[in-house]
TORNULO-388158 format. One record per atom (N, C-alpha, C, O): residue number from 1; atom name; chain; x, y, z. Coordinates in steps of 0.1 Angstrom, whole numbers, plus 5000, padded with zeros to 4 digits. Each point is the difference from the previous one (the first is absolute). Layout:
    nr   atom   kette     px     py     pz
   NUM     CA       A      X      Y      Z
...
This chain:
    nr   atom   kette     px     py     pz
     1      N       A   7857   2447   4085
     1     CA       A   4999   5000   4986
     1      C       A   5006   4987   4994
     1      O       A   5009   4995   5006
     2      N       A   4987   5001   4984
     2     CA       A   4998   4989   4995
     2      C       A   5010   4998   4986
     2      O       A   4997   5007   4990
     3      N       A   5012   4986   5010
     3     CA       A   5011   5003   4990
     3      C       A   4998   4991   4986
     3      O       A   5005   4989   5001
     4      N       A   4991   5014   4988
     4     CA       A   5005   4986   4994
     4      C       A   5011   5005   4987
     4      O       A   5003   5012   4997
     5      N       A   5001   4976   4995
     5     CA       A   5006   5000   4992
     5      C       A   4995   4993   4985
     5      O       A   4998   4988   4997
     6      N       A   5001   5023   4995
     6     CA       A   4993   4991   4987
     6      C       A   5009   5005   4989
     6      O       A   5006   5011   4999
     7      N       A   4992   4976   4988
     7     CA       A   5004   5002   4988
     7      C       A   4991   4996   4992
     7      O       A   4990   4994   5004
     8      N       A   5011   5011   4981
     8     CA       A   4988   4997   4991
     8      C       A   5000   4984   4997
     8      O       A   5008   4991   5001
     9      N       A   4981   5009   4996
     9     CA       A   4998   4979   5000
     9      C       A   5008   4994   4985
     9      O       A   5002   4989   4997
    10      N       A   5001   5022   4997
    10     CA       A   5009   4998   4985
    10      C       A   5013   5005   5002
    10      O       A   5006   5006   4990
    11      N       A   4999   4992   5021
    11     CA       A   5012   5007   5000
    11      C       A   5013   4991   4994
    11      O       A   4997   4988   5000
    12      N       A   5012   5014   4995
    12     CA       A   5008   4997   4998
    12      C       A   5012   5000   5008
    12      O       A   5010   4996   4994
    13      N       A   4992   5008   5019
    13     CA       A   5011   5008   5006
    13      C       A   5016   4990   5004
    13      O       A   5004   4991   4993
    14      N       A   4999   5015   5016
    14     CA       A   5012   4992   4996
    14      C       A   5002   4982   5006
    14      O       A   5007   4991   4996
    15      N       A   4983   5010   5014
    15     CA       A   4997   4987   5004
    15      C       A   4995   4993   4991
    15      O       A   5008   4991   4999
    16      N       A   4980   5007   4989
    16     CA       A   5001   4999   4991
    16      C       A   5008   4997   4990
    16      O       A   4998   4990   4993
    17      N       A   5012   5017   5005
    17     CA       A   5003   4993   4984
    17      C       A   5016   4994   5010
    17      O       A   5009   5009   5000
    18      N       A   4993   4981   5005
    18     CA       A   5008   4998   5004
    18      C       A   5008   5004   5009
    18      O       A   5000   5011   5006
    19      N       A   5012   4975   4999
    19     CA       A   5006   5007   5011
    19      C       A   5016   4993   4998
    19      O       A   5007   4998   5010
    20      N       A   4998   4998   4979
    20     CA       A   5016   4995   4998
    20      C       A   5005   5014   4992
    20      O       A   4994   5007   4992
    21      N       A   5021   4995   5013
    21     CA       A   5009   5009   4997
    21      C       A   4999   5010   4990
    21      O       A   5001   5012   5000
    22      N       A   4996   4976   4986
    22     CA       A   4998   5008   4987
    22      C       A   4985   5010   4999
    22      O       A   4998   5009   4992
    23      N       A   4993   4987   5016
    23     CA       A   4989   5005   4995
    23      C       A   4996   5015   5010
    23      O       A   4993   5010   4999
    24      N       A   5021   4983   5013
    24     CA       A   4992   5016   5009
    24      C       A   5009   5008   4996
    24      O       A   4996   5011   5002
    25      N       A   5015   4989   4993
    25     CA       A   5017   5009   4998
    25      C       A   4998   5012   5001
    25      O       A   5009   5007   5003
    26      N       A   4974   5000   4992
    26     CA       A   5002   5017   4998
    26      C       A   4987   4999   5005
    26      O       A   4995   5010   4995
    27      N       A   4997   4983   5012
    27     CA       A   4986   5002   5003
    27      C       A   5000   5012   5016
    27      O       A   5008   5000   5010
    28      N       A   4978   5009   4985
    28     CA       A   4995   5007   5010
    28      C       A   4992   4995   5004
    28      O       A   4993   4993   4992
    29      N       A   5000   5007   5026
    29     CA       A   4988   5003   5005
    29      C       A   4999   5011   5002
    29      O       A   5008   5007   5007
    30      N       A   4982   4997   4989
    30     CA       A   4993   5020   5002
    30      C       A   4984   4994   5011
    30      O       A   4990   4993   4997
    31      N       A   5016   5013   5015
    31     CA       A   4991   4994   5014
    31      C       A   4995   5015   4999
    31      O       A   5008   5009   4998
    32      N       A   4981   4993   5003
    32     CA       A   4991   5014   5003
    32      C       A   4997   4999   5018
    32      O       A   4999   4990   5006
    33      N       A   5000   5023   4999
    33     CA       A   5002   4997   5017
    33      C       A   4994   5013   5000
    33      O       A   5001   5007   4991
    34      N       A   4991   4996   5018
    34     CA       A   4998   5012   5011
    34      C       A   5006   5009   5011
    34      O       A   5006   4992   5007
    35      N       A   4995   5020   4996
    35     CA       A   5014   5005   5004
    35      C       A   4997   4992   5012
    35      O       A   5008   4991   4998
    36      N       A   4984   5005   5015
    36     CA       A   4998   4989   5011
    36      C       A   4998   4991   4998
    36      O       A   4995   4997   4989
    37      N       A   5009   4994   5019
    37     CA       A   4992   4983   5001
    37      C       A   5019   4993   5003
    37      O       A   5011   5005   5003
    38      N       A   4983   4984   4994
    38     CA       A   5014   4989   4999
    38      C       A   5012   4998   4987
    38      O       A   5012   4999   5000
    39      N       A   4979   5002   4991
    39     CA       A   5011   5002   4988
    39      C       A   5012   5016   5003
    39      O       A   5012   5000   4997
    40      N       A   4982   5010   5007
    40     CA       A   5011   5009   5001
    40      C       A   5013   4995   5008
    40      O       A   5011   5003   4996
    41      N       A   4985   4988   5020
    41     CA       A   5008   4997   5002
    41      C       A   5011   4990   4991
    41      O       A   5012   5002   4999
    42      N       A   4978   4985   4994
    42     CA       A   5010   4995   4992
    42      C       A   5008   5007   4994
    42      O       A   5011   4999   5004
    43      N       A   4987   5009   4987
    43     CA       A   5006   5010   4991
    43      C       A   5008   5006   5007
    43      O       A   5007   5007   4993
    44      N       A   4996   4996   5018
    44     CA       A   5003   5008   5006
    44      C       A   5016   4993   5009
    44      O       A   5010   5007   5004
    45      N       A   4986   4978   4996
    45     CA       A   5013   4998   5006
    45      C       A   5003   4985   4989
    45      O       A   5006   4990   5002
    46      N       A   4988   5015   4986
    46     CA       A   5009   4987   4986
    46      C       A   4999   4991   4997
    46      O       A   5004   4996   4989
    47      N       A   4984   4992   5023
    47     CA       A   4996   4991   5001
    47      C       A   4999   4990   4986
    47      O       A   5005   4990   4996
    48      N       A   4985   5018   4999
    48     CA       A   4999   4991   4986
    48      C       A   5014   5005   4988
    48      O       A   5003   4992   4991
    49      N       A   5005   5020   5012
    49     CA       A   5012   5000   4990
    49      C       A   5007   4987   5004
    49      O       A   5005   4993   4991
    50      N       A   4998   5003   5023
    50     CA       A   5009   4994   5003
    50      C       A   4994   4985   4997
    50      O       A   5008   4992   4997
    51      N       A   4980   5006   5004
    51     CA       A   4997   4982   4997
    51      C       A   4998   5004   4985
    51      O       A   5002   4989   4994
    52      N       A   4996   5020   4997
    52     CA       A   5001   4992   4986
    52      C       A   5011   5008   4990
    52      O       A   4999   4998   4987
    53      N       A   5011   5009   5018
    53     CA       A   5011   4998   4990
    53      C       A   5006   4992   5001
    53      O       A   5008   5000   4990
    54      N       A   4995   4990   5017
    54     CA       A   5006   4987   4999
    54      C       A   4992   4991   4987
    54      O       A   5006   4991   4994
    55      N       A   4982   5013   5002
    55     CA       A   4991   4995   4986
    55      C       A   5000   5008   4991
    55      O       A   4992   5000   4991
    56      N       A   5020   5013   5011
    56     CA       A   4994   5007   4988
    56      C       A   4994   5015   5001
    56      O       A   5002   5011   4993
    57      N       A   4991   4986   5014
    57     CA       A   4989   5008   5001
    57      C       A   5000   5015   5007
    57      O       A   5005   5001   5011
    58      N       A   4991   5008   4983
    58     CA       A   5005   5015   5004
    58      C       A   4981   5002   5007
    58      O       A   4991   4992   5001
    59      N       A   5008   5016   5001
    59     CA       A   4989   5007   5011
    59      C       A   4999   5014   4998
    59      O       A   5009   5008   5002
    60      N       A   4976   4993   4993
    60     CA       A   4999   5017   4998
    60      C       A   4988   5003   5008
    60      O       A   4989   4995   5000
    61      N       A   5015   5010   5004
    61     CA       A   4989   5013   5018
    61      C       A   4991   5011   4990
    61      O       A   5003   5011   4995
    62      N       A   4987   4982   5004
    62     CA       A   4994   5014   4995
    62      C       A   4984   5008   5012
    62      O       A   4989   4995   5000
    63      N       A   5013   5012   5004
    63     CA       A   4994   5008   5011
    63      C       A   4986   5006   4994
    63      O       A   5000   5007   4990
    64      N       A   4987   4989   5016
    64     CA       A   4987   5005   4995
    64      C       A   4993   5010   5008
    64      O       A   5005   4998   5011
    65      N       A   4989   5009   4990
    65     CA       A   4990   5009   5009
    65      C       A   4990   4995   5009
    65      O       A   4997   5004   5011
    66      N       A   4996   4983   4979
    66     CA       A   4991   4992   5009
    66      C       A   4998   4985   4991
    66      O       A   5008   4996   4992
    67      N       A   4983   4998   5012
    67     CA       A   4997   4991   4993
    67      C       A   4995   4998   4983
    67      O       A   5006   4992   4992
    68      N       A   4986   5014   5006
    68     CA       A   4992   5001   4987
    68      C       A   5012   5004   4991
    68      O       A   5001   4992   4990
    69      N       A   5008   5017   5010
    69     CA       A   5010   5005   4992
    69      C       A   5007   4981   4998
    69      O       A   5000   4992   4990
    70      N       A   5007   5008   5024
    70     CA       A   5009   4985   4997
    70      C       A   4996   4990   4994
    70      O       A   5007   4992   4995
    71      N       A   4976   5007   5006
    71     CA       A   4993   4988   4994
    71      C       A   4999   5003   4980
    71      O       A   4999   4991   4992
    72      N       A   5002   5021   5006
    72     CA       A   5000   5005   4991
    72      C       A   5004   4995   4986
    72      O       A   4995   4995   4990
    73      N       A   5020   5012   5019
    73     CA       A   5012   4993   4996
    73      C       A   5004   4986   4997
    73      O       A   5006   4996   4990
    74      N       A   4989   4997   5022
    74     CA       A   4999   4986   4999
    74      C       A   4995   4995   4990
    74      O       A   5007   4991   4994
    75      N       A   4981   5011   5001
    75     CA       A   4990   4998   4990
    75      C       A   5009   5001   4987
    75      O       A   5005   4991   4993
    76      N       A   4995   5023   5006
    76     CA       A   5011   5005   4991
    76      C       A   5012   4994   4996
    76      O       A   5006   5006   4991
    77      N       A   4998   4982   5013
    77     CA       A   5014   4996   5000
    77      C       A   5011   5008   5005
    77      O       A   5011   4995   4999
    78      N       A   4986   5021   5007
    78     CA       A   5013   5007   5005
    78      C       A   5005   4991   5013
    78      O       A   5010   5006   5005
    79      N       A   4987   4985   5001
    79     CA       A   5005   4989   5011
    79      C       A   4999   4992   4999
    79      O       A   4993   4995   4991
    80      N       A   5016   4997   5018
    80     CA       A   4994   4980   5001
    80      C       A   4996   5002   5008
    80      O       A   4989   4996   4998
    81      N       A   5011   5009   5018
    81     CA       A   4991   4998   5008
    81      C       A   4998   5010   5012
    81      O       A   5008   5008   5004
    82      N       A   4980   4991   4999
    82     CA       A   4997   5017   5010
    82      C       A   4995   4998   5016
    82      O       A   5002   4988   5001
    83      N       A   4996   5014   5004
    83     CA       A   5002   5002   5013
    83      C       A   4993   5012   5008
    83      O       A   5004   5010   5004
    84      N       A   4982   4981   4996
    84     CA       A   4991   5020   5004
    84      C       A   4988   4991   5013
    84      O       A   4999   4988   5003
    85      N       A   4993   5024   5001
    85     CA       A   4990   4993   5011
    85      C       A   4990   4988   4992
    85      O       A   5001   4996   4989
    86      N       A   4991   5002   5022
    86     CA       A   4990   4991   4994
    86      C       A   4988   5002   4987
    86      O       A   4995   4991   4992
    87      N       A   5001   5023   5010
    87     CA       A   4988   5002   4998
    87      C       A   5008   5006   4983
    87      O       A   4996   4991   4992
    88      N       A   5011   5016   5002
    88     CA       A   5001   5002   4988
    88      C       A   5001   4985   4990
    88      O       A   4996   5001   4988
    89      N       A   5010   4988   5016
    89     CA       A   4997   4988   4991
    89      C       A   4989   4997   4995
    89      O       A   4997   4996   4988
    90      N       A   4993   5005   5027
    90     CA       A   4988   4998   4996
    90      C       A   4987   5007   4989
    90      O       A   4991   4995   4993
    91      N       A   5015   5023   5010
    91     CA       A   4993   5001   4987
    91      C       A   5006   5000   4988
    91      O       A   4993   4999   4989
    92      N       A   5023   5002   5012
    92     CA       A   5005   4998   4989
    92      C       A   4991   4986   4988
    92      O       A   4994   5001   4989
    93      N       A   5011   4983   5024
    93     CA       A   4991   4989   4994
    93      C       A   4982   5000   4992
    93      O       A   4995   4992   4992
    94      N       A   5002   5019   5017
    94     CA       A   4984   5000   4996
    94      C       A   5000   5010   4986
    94      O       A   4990   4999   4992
    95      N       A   5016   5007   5006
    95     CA       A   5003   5009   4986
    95      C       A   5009   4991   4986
    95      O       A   5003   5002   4988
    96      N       A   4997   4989   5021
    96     CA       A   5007   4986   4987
    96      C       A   5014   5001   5000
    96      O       A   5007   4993   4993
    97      N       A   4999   5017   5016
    97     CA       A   5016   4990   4998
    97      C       A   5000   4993   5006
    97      O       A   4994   4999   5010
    98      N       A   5017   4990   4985
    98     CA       A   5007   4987   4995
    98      C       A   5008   4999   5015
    98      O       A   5011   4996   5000
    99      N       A   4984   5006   5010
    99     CA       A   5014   4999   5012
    99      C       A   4999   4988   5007
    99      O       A   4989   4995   5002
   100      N       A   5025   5000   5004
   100     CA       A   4998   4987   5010
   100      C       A   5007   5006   5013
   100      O       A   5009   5007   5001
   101      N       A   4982   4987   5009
   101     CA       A   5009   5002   5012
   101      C       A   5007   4989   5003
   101      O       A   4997   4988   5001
   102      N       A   5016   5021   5002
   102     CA       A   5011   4987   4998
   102      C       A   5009   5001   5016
   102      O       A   5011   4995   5001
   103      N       A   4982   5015   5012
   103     CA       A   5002   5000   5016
   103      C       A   4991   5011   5002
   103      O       A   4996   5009   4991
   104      N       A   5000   4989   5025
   104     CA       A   4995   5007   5010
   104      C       A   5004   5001   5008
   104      O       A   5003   4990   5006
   105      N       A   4999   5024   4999
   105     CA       A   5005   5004   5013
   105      C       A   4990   5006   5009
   105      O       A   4994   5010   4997
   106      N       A   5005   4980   5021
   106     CA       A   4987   5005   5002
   106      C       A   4999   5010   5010
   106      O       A   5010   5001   5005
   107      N       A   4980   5009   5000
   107     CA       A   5003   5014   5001
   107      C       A   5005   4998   5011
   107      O       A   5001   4989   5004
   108      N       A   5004   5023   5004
   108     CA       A   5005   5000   5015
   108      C       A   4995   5013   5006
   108      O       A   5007   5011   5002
   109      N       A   4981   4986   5001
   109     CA       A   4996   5008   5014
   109      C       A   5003   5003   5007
   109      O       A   4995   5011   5003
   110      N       A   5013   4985   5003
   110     CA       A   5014   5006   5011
   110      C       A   5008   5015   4992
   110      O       A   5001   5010   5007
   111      N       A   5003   4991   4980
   111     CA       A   5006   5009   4997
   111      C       A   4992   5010   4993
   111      O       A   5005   5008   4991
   112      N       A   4978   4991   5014
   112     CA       A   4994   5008   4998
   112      C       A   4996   5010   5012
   112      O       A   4997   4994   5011
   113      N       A   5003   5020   4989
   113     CA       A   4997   5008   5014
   113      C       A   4993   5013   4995
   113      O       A   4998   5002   4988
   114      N       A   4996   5009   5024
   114     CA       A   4995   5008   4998
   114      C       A   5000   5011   5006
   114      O       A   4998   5000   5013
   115      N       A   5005   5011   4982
   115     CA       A   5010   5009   5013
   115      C       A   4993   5010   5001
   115      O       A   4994   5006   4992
   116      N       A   5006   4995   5021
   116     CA       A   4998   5013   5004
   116      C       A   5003   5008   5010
   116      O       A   5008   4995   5008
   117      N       A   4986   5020   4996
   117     CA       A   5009   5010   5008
   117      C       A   5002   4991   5015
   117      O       A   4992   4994   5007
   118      N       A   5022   5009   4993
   118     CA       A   5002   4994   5014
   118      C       A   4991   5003   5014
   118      O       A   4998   4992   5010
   119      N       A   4996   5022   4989
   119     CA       A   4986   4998   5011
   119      C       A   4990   5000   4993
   119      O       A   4991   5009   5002
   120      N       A   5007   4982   4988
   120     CA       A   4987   4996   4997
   120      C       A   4989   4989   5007
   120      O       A   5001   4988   5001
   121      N       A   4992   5018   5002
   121     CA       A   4986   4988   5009
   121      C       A   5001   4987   4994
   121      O       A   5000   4990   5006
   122      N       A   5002   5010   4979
   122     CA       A   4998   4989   4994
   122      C       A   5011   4989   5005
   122      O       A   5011   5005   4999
   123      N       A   4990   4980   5008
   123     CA       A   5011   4992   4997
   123      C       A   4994   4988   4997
   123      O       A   5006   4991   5006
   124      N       A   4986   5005   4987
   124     CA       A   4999   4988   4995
   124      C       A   4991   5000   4985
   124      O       A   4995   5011   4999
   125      N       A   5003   4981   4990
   125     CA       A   4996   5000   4990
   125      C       A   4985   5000   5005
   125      O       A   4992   5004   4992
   126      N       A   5003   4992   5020
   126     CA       A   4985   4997   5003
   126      C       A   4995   5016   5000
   126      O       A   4989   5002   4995
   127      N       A   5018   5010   5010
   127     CA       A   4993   5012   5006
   127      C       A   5001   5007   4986
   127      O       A   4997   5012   5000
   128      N       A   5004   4983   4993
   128     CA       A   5001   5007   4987
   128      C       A   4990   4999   4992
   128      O       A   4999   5006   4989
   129      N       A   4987   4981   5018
   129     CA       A   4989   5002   4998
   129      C       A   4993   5014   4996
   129      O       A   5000   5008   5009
   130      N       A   4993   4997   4980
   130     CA       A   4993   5008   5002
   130      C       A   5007   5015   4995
   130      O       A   4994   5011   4999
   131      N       A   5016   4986   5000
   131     CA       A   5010   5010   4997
   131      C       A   5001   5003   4985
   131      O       A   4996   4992   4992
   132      N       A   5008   5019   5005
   132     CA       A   5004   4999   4983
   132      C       A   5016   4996   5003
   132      O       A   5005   5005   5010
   133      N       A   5003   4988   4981
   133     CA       A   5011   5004   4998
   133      C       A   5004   5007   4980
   133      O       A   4993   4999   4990
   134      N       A   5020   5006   5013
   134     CA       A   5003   5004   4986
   134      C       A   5017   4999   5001
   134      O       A   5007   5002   4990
């Protein structure tokens, strides 16, 4: 799965309006995230608290269900920046919001798998030719 990160192309956020003492003193970033992926871990061990309150800057975690919700938001001004798969930007962009992609994270097939009963005939994604799955 294919990660990216976008904000609206009119954003204002905190990169934006500046980066000297007086202008960040009470500024938030409101990062929108998905309960998986990479950002949970950021959030999870402080990463971005610890590189930008030395500017100021406080950090608000706000948690989405999927993509379309976070992009929503985004649109909305409820964020400066969101953090969802590939494919919701794109229809988001084709419906006319304003979004930039501003990183990509690219998928990892390796931490993708498919399980099944330990004496199952099936062991490879080939035999699964022909099969239904659900």
């Amino acid at each position: 799965m294919a990660i990216s990160a976008c904000t609206p192309s009119n954003s204002q956020g905190v990169a934006a309006r500046g980066n000297n003492s007086a202008s960040t003193a009470s500024k938030v970033i409101k990062i929108g995230r998905q309960k998986y992926g990479t950002l949970s871990i950021v959030e999870a061990k402080g990463v971005l608290e610890k590189r930008l309150a030395p500017a100021g800057i406080k950090v608000q975690w706000l948690e989405f269900p999927a993509g379309p919700q976070l992009l929503e938001a985004l649109n909305a001004g409820g964020i400066d920046v969101g953090h969802t798969g590939e494919a919701p930007p794109i229809f988001a962009q084709a419906a006319g919001a304003p979004l930039v992609y501003v990183a990509h994270e690219p998928p990892n097939p390796k931490g993708e798998a498919i399980l099944v009963p330990k004496d199952s005939p099936i062991k490879s994604v080939a035999e699964l030719k022909g099969k239904k799955v659900a």
